[in-house]
C-alpha positions in Angstrom: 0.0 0.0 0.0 0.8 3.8 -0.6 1.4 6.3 1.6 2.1 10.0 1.3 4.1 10.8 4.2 3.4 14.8 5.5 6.8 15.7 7.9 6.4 18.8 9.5 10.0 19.8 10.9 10.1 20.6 14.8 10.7 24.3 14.8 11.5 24.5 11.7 14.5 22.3 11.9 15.6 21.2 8.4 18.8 21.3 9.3 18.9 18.5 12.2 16.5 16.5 10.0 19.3 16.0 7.2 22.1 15.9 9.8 20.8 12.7 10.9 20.0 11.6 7.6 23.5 11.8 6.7 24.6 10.2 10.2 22.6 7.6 10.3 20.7 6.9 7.0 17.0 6.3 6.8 16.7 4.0 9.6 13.6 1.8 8.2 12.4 -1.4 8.4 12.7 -4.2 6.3 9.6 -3.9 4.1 9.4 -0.5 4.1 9.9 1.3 1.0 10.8 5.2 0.0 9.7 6.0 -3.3 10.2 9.7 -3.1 10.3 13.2 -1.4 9.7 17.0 -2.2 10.6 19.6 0.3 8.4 22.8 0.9 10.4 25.8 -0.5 10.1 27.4 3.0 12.0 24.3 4.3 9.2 23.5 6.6 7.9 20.5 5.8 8.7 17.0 3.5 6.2 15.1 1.5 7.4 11.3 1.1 5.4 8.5 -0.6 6.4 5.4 0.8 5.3 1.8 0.6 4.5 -0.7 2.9 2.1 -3.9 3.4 1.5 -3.2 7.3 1.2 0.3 8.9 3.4 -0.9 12.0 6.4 -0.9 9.6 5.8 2.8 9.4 5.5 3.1 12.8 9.0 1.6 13.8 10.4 4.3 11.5 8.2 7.4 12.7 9.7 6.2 15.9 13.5 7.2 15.6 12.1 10.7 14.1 9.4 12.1 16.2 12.0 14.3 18.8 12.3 16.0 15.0 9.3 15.7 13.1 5.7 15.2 13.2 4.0 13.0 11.1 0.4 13.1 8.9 0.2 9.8 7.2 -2.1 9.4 4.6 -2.4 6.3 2.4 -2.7 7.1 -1.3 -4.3 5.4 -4.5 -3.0 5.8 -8.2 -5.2 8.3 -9.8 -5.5 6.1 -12.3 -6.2 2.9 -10.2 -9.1 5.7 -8.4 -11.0 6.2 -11.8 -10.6 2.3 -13.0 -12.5 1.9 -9.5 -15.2 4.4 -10.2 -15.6 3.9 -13.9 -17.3 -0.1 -13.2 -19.1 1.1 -10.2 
C-alpha cells in the first residue's frame, strides 16, 4: 500500500533532520519502501510517498524521528487505479 508521508519539521529544523540523515541513513524497516520526497520551498515540511504492506512498519520508523518531526500519514491510491474503480461502479 501507498502512503504519502506529510513531515512537518520541529521548529523548523531542516537542518537537524538532514544531519541525521546523513549520520545515520534512513533507519527503516525491512519492508518499508521510500519512493520519493519533495521539500516545501520554505523548508518547513517534507512530503514522502512510501510503501509498505503493514502500517506498524511505518510506525518503527516514525519512531526514531518524532523528537524532530511530526507526522500526517495518509495512504494514497494511483489516480488512475481511483477512476478504474469508479468507472465499473
Amino acid at each position: 500500500m501507498l502512503f504519502m508521508v506529510v513531515e512537518k519539521f520541529r521548529d523548523q529544523n531542516a537542518k537537524a533532520v538532514y544531519q541525521r540523515l546523513s549520520e545515520k541513513g534512513r533507519m527503516m524497516p525491512e519492508g518499508l519502501t521510500y519512493i520519493d520526497s519533495w521539500v516545501s520551498a520554505d523548508l518547513d515540511q517534507c512530503f514522502q510517498l512510501m510503501e509498505a504492506d503493514d502500517l506498524t512498519q511505518l510506525q518503527q520508523w516514525i519512531s526514531h524521528w518524532t523528537d524532530l518531526v511530526s507526522f500526517q500519514i495518509v495512504p494514497v491510491v494511483h489516480g488512475k487505479d481511483t477512476a478504474a474503480a469508479i468507472a465499473t461502479s
